[in-house]
C-alpha positions in Angstrom: 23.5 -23.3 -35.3 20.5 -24.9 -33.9 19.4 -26.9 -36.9 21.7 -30.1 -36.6 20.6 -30.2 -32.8 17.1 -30.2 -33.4 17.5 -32.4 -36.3 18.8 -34.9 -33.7 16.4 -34.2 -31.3 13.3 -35.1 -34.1 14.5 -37.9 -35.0 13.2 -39.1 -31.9 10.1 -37.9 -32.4 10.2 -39.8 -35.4 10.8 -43.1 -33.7 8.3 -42.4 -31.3 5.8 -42.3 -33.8 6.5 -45.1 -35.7 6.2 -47.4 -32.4 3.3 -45.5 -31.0 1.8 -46.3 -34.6 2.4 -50.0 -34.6 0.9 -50.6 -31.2 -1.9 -48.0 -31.6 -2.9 -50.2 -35.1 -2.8 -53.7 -33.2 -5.1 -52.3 -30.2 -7.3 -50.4 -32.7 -7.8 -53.7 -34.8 -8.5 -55.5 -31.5 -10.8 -52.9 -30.2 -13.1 -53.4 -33.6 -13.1 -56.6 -33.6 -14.5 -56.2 -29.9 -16.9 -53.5 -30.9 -18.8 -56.5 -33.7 -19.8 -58.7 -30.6 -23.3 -58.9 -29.0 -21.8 -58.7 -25.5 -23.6 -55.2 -25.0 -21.9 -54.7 -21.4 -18.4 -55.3 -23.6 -19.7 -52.8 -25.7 -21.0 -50.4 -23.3 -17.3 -50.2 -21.4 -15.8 -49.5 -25.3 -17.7 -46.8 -26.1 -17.9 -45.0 -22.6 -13.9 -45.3 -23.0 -13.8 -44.2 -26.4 -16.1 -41.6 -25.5 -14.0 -40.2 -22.7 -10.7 -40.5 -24.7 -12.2 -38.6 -27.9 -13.7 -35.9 -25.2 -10.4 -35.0 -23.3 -7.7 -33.1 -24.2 -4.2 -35.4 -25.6 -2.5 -33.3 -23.0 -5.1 -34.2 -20.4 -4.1 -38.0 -20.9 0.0 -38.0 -20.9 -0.5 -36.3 -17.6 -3.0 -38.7 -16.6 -0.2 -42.0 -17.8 2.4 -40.1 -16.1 1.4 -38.2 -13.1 -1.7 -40.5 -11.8 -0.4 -44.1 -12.6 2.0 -44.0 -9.9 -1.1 -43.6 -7.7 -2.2 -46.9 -8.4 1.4 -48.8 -8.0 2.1 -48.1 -12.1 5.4 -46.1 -12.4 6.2 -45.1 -15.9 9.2 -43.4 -17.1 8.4 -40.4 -18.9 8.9 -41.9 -22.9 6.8 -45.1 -21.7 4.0 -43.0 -20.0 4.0 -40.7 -22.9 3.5 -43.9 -25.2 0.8 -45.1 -23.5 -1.2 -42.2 -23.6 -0.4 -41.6 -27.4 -0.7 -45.4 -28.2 -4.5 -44.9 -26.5 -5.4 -42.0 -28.0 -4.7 -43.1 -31.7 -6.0 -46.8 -31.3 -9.4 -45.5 -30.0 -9.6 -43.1 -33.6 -8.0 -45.9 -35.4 -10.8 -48.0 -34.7 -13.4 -45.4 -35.5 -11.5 -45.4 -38.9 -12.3 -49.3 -39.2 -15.4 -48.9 -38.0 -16.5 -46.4 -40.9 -14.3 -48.4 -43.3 -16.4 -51.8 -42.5 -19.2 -50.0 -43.8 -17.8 -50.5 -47.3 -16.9 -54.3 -47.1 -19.9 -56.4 -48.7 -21.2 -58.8 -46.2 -21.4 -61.7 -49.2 -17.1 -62.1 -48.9 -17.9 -62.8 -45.1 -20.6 -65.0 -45.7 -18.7 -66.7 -48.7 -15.3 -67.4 -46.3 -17.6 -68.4 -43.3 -18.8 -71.0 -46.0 -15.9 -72.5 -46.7 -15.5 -73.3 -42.9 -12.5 -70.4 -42.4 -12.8 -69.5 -38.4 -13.4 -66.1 -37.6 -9.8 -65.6 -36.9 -8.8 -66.5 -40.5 -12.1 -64.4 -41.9 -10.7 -60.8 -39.9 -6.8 -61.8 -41.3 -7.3 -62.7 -44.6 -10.3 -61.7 -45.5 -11.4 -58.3 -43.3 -8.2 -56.7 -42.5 -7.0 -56.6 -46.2 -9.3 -55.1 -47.8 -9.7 -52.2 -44.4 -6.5 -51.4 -44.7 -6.7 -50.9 -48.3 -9.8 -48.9 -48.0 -8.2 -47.2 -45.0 -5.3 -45.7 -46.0 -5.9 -42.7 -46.7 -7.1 -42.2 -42.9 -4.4 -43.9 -41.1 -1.7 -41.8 -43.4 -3.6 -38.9 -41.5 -3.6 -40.4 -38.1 0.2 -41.3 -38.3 0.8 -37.3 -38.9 -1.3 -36.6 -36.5 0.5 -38.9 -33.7 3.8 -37.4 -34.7 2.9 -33.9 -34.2 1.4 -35.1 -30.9 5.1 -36.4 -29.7 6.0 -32.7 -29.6 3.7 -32.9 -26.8 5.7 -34.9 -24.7 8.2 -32.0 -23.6 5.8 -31.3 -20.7 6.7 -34.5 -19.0 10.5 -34.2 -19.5 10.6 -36.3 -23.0 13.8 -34.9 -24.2 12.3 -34.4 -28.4 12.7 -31.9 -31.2 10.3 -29.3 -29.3 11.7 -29.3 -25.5 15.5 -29.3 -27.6 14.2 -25.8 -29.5 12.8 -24.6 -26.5 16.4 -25.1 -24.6 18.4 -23.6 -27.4 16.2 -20.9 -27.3 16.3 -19.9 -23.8 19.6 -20.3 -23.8 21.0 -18.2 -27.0 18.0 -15.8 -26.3 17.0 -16.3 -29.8 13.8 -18.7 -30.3 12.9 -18.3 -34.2 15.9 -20.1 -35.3 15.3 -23.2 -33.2 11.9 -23.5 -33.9 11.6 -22.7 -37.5 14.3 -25.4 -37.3 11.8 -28.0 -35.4 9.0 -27.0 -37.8 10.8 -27.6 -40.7 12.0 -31.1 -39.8 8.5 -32.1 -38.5 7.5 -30.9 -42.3 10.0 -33.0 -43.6 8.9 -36.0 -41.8 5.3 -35.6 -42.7 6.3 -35.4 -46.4 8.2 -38.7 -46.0 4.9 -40.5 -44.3 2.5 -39.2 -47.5 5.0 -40.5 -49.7 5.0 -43.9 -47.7 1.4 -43.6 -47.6 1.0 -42.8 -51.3 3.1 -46.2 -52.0 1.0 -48.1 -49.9 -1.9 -47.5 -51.0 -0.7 -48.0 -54.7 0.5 -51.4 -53.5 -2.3 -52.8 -51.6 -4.8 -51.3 -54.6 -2.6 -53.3 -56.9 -2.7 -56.5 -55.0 -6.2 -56.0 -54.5 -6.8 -55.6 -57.9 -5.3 -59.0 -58.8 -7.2 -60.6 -56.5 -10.5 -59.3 -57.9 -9.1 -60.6 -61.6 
């Protein structure tokens, strides 16, 4: 049967995700914290990069990590090139998520922290960062399914996942809809596991939030 092979296969997928998702939130927190200098040149290069990385096709930029990096000295193996391009890709829509969800902080917190002498690092950790995430949520619960259906993409440069493991099994037994009803199905499963994650998130950053309001 092809289910407990694919099954296999996913779960690295799954892992992929989850580290593509940590690094994508770090450099998507960095990149709007950026974005709220003056430096206009800074901010000039950010947006022509977020505009080119919004503008081109995911697929366009794991080939770009994998197959033009070693043009400029930068070998990658085929999981680290395909993390690179994935981690990219979500940090620059991560930060468009803060970006909108800053739009909903009220400036008087900022002000009242700057007051009380906290340095802008402390403001954006205890102060920011909290309260976008809460607001966020919802977003980045979206994002993350979104990044793990983009691992599937990966096959194309040799990434040995759920997808390139269905397509083999298929080939091979002449028989495709078994295997790949078999990926879909455990790529379902995985996205019900990160709303569920999601859904307690939220619930416990609105109730932490909440006490700090009280």
């Amino acid at each position: 049967m092809a289910l407990p092979q694919v099954l296999v296969a996913v779960l690295t997928n799954a892992w992929l995700a989850v580290v593509i998702c940590f690094f994508a939130l770090i450099t998507g927190a960095l990149l709007t914290v950026v974005r709220t200098f003056k430096a206009k040149l800074v901010n000039k290069i950010v947006s022509l990069f977020i505009s080119f990385i919004q503008g081109t096709p995911i697929l366009v930029q794991i080939f770009l990590a994998y197959y033009a990096l070693p043009a400029v000295g930068l070998n990658l193996s085929a999981i680290s090139a395909g993390i690179l391009a994935l981690t990219v890709n979500s940090s620059v829509f991560i930060t468009e998520i803060f970006r909108g969800g800053l739009r909903n902080l009220e400036d008087g917190q900022i002000e009242a922290a700057a007051t009380l002498g906290l340095k802008p690092f402390h403001i954006w950790r205890l102060v920011i960062f909290p309260q976008l995430l809460r607001v966020c949520i919802p977003m980045l619960v979206s994002e993350s399914s979104m990044v793990l259906k983009a691992t599937a993409l990966l096959s194309v440069i040799t990434v040995v996942e759920g997808l390139r493991v269905a397509q083999q099994i298929g080939a091979s037994e002449f028989s495709p809809f078994e295997p790949y009803l078999a990926v879909g199905a455990a790529f379902a499963a995985i996205y019900l596991v990160i709303v569920v994650i999601g859904k307690l998130l939220e619930s416990r950053l609105a109730l932490i939030g909440g006490r700090h309001e009280s």
